[in-house]
DOBAPA-294826 format. One record per atom (N, C-alpha, C, O, CB): residue in one letter; atom name; x, y, z. Coordinates in nm, 2 decimals. Glycine has a CB too. Example, Ala and Ser with C-alpha at 12.3 -4.5 7.8 and 13.67 -1.06 7.14 Angstrom:
> a:N:1.32:-0.57:0.78 $
> a:CA:1.23:-0.45:0.78 $
> a:C:1.32:-0.33:0.78 $
> a:O:1.42:-0.33:0.85 $
> a:CB:1.13:-0.45:0.90 $
> s:N:1.28:-0.22:0.71 $
> s:CA:1.37:-0.11:0.71 $
> s:C:1.29:0.00:0.79 $
> s:O:1.34:0.11:0.80 $
> s:CB:1.41:-0.06:0.57 $
END
This chain:
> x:N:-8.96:-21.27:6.48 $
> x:CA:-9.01:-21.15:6.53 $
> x:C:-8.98:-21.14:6.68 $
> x:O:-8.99:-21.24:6.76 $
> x:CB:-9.16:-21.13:6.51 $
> x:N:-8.93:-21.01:6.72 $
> x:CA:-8.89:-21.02:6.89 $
> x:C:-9.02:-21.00:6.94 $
> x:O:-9.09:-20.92:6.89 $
> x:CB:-8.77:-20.89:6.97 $
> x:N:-9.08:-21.07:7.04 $
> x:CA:-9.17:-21.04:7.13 $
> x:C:-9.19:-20.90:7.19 $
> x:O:-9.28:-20.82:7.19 $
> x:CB:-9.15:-21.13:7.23 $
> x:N:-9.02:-20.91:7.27 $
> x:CA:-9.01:-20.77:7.37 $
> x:C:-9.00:-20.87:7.51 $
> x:O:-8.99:-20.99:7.53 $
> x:CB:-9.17:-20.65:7.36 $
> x:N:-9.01:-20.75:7.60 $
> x:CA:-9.03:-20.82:7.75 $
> x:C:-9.17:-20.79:7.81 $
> x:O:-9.22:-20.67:7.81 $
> x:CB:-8.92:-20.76:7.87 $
> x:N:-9.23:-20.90:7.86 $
> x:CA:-9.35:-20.83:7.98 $
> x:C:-9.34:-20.87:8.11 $
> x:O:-9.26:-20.96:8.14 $
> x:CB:-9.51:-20.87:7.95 $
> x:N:-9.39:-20.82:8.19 $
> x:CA:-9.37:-20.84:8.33 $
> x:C:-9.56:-20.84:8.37 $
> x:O:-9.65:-20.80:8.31 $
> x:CB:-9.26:-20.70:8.39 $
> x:N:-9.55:-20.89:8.50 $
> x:CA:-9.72:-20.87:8.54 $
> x:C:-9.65:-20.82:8.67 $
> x:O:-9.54:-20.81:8.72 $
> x:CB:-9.85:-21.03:8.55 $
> x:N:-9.82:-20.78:8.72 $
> x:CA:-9.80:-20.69:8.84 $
> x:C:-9.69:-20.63:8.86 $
> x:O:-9.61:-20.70:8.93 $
> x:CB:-9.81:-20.75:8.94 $
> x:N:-9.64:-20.49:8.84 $
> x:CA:-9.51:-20.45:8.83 $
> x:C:-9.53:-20.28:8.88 $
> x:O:-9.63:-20.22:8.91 $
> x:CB:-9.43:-20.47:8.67 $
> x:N:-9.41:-20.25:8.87 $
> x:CA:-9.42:-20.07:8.95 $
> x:C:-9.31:-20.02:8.87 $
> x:O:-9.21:-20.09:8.88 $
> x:CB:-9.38:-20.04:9.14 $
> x:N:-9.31:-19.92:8.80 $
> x:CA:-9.20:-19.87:8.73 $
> x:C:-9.18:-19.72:8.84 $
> x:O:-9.28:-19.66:8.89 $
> x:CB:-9.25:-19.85:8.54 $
> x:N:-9.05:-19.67:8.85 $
> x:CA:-9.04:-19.57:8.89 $
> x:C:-8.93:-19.49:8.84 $
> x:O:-8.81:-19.52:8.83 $
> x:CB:-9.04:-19.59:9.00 $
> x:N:-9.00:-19.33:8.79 $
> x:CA:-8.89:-19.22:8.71 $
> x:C:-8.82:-19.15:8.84 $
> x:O:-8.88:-19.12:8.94 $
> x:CB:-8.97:-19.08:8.60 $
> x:N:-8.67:-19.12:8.82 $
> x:CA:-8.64:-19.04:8.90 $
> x:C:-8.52:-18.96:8.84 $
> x:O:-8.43:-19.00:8.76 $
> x:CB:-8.63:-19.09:9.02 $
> x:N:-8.56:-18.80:8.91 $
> x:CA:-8.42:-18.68:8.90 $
> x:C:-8.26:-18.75:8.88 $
> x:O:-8.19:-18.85:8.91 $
> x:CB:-8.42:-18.59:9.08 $
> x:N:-8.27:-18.68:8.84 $
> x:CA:-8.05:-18.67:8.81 $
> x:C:-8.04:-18.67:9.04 $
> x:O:-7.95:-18.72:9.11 $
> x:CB:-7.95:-18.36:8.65 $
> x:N:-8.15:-18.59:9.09 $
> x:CA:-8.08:-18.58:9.16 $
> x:C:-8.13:-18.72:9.29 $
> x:O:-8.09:-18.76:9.40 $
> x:CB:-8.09:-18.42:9.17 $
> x:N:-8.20:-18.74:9.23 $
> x:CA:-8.32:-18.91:9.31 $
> x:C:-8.44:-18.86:9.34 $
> x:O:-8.51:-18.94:9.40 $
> x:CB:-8.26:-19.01:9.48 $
> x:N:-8.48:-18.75:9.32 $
> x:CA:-8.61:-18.74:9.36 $
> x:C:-8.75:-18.81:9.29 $
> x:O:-8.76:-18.77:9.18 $
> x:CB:-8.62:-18.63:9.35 $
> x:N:-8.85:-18.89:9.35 $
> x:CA:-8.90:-18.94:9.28 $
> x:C:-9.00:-18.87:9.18 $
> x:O:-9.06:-18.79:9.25 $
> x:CB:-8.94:-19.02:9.35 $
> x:N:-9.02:-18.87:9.06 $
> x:CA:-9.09:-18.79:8.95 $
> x:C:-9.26:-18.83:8.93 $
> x:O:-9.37:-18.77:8.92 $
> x:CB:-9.00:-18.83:8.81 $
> x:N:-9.22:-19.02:8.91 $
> x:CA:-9.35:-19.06:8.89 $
> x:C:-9.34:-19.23:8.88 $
> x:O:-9.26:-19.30:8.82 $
> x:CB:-9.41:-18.99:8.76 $
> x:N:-9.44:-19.27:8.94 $
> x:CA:-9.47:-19.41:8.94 $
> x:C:-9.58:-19.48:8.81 $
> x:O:-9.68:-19.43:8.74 $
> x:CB:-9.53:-19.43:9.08 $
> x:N:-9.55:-19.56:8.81 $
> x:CA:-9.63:-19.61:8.71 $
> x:C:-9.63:-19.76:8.74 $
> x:O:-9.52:-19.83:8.73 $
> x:CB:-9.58:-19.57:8.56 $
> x:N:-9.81:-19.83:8.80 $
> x:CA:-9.82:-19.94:8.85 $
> x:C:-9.90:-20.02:8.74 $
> x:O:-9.96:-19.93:8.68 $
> x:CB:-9.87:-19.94:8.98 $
> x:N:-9.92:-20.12:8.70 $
> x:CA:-9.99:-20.20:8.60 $
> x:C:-9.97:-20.37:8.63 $
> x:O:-9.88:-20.45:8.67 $
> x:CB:-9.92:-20.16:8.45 $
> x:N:-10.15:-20.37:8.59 $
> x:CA:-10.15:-20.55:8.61 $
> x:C:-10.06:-20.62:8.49 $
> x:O:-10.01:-20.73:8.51 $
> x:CB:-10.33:-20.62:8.60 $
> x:N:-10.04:-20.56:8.39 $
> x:CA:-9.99:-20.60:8.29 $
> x:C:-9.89:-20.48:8.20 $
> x:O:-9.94:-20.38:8.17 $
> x:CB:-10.10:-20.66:8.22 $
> x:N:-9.72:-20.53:8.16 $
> x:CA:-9.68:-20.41:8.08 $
> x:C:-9.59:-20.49:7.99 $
> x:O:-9.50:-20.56:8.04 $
> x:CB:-9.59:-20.28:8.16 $
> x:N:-9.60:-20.48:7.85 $
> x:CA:-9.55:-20.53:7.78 $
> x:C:-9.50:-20.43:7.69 $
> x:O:-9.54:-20.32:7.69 $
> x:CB:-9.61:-20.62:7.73 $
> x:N:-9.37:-20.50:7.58 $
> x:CA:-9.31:-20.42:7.55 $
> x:C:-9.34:-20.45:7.39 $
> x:O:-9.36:-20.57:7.37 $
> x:CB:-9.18:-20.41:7.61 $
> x:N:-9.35:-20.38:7.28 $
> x:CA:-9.39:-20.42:7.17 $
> x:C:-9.31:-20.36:7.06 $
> x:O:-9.32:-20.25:7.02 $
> x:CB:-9.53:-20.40:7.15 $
> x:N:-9.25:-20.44:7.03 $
> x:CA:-9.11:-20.33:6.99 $
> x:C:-9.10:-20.32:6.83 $
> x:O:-9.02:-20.25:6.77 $
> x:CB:-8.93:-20.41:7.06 $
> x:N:-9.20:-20.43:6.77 $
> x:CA:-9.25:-20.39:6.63 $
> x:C:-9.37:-20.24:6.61 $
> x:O:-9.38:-20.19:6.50 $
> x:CB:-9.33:-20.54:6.57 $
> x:N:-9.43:-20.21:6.71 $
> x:CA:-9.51:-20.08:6.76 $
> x:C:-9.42:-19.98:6.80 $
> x:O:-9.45:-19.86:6.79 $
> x:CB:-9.61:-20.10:6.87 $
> x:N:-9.29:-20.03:6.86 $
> x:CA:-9.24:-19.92:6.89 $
> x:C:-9.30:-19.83:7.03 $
> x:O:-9.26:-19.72:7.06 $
> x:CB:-9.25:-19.85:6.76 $
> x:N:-9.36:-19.88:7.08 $
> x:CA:-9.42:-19.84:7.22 $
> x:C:-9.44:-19.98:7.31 $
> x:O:-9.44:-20.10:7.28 $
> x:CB:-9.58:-19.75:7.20 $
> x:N:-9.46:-19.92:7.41 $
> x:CA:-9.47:-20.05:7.55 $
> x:C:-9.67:-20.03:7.55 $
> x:O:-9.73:-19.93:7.51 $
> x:CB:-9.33:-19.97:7.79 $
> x:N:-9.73:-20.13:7.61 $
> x:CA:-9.83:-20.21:7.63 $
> x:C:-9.86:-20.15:7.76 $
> x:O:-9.75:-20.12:7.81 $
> x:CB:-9.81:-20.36:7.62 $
> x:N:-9.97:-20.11:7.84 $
> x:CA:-10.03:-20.09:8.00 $
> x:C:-10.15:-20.17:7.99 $
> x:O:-10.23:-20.15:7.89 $
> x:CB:-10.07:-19.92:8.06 $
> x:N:-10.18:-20.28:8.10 $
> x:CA:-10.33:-20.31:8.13 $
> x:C:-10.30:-20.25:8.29 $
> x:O:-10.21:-20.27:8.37 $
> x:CB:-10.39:-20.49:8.11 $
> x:N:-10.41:-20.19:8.29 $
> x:CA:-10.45:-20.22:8.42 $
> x:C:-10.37:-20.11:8.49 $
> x:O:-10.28:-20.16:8.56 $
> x:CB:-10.43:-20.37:8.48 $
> x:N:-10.39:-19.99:8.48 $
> x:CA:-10.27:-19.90:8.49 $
> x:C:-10.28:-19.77:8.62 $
> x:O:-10.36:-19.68:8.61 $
> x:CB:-10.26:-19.82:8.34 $
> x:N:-10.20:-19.77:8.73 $
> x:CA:-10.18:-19.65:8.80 $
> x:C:-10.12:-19.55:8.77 $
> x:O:-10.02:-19.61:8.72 $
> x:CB:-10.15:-19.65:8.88 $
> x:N:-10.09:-19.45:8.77 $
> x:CA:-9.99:-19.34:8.76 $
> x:C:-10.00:-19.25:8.86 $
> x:O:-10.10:-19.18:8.89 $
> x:CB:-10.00:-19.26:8.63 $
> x:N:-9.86:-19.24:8.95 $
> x:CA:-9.85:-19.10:8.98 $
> x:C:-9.75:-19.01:8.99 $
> x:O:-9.63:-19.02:9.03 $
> x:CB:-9.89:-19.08:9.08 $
> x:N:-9.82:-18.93:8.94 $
> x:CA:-9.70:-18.81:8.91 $
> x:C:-9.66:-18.69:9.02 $
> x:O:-9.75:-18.63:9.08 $
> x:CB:-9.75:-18.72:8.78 $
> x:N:-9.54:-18.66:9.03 $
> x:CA:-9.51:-18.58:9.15 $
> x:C:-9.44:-18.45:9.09 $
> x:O:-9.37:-18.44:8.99 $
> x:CB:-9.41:-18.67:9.26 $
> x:N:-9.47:-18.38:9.16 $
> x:CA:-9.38:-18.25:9.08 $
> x:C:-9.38:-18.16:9.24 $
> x:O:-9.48:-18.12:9.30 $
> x:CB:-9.50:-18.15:8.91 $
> x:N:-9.28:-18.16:9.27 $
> x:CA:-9.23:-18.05:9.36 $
> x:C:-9.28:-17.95:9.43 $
> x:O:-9.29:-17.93:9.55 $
> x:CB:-9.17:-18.00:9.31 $
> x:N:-9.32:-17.88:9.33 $
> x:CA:-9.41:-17.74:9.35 $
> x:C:-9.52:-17.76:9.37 $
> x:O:-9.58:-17.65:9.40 $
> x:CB:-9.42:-17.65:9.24 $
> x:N:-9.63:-17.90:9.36 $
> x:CA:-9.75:-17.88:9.38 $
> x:C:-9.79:-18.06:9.46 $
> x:O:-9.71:-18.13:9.51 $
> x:CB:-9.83:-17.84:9.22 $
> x:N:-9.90:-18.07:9.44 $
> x:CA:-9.95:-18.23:9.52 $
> x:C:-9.96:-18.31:9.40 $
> x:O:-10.00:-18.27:9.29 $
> x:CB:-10.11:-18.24:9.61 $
> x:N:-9.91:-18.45:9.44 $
> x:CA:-9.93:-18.54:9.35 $
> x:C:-10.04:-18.55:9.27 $
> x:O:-10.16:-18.53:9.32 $
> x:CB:-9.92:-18.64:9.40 $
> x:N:-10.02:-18.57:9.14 $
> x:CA:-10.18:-18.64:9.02 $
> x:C:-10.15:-18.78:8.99 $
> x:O:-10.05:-18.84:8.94 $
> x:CB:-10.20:-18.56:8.82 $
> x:N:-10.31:-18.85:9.07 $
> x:CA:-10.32:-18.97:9.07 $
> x:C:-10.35:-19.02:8.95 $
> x:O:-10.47:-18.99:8.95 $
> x:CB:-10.38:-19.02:9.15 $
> x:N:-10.32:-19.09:8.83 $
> x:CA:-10.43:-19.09:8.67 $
> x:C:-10.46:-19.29:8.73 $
> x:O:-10.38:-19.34:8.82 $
> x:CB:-10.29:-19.04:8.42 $
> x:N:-10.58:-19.37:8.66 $
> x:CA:-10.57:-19.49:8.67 $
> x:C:-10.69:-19.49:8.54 $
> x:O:-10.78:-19.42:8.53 $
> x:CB:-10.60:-19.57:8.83 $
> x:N:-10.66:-19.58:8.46 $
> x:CA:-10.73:-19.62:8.34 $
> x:C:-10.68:-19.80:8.33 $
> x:O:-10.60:-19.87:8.39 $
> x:CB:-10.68:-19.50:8.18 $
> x:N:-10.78:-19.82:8.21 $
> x:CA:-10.81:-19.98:8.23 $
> x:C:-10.65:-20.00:8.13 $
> x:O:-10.58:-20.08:8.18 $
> x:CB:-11.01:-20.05:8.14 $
> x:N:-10.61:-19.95:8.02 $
> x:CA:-10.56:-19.93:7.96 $
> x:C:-10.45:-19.85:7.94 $
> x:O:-10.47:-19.74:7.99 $
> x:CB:-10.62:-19.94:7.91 $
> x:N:-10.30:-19.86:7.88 $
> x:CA:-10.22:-19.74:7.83 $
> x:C:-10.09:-19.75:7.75 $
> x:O:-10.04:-19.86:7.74 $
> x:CB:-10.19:-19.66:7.95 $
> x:N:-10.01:-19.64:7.68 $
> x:CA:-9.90:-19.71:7.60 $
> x:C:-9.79:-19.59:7.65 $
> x:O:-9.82:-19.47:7.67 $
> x:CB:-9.93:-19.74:7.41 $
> x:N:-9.68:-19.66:7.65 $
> x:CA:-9.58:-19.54:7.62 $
> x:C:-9.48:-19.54:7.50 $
> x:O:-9.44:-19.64:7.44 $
> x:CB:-9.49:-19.51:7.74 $
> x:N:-9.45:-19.40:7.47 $
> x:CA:-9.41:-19.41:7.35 $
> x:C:-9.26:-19.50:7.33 $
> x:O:-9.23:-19.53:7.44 $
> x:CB:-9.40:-19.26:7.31 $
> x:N:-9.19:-19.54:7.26 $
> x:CA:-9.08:-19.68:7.30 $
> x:C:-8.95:-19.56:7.34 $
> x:O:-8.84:-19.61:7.35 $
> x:CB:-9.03:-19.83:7.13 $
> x:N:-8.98:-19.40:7.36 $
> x:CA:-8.91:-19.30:7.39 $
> x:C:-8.95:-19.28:7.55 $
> x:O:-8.87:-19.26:7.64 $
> x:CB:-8.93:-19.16:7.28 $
> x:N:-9.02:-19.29:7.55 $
> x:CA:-9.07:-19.30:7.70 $
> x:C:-9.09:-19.14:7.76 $
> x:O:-9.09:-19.11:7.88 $
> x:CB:-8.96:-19.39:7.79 $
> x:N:-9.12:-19.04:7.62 $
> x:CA:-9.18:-18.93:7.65 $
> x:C:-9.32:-18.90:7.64 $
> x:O:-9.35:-18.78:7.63 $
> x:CB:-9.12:-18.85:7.60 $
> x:N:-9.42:-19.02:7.64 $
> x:CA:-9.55:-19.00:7.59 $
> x:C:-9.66:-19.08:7.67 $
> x:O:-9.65:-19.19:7.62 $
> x:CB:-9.55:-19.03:7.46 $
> x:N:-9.73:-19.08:7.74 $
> x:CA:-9.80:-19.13:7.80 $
> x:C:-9.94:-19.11:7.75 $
> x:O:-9.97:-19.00:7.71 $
> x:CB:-9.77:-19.10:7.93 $
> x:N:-10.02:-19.21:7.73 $
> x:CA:-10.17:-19.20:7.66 $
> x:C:-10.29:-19.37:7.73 $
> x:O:-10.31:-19.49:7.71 $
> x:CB:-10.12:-19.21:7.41 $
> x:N:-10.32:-19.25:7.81 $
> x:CA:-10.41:-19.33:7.91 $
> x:C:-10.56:-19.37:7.81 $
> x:O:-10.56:-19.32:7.70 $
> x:CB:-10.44:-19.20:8.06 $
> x:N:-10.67:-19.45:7.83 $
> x:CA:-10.73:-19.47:7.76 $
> x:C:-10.87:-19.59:7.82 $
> x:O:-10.86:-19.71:7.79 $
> x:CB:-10.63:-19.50:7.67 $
> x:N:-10.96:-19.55:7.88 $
> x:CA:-11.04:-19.67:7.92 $
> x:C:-11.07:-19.63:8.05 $
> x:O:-10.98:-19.62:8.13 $
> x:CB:-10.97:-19.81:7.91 $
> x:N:-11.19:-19.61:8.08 $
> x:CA:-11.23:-19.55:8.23 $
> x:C:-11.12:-19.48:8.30 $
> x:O:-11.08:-19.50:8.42 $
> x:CB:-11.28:-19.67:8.34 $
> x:N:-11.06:-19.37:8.20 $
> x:CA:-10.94:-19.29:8.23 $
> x:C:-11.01:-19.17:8.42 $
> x:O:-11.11:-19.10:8.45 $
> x:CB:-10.90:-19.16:8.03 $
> x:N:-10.93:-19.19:8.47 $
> x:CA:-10.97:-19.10:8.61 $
> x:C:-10.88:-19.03:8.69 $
> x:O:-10.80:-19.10:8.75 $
> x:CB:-11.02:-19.17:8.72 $
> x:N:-10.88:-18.90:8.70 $
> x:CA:-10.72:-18.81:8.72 $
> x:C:-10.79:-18.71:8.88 $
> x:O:-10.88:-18.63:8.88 $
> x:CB:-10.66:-18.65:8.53 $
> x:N:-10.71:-18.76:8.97 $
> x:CA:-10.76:-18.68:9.12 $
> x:C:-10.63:-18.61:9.14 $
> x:O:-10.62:-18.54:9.24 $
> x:CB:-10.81:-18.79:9.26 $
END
């Protein structure tokens, strides 16, 4: 069975075709689970940037993304400023 990859303490960052940064995503823990078909979050920051308006900070204890990486599902003292 493949494990996958994990990493600790890590920063993932999305960006534009054109480099603009989109969104960060910080975690004490991110593993990848590739029999689930989605990646693993402990310990999770997110921020999301969008152009037109001010960053949304989300941080929950917990989170997964879909192994498409169009799905984000926060979960555990979830908190969005």
């Amino acid at each position: 069975m493949d494990a996958g990859y994990y990493v600790l303490d890590a920063t993932l960052r999305g960006v534009s075709d054109d480099g603009e940064a989109l969104f960060e995503i910080s975690a004490d823990r991110i593993q990848q689970q590739p029999a689930l078909a989605r990646v693993a979050l402990e310990g999770v920051t997110v921020t999301w940037a969008d152009s037109d308006a001010l960053p949304w900070r989300m941080t929950a204890r917990a989170g997964t993304i879909g192994a498409d990486w169009r799905q984000l599902e926060l979960r555990g003292d979830v908190r969005i400023s």
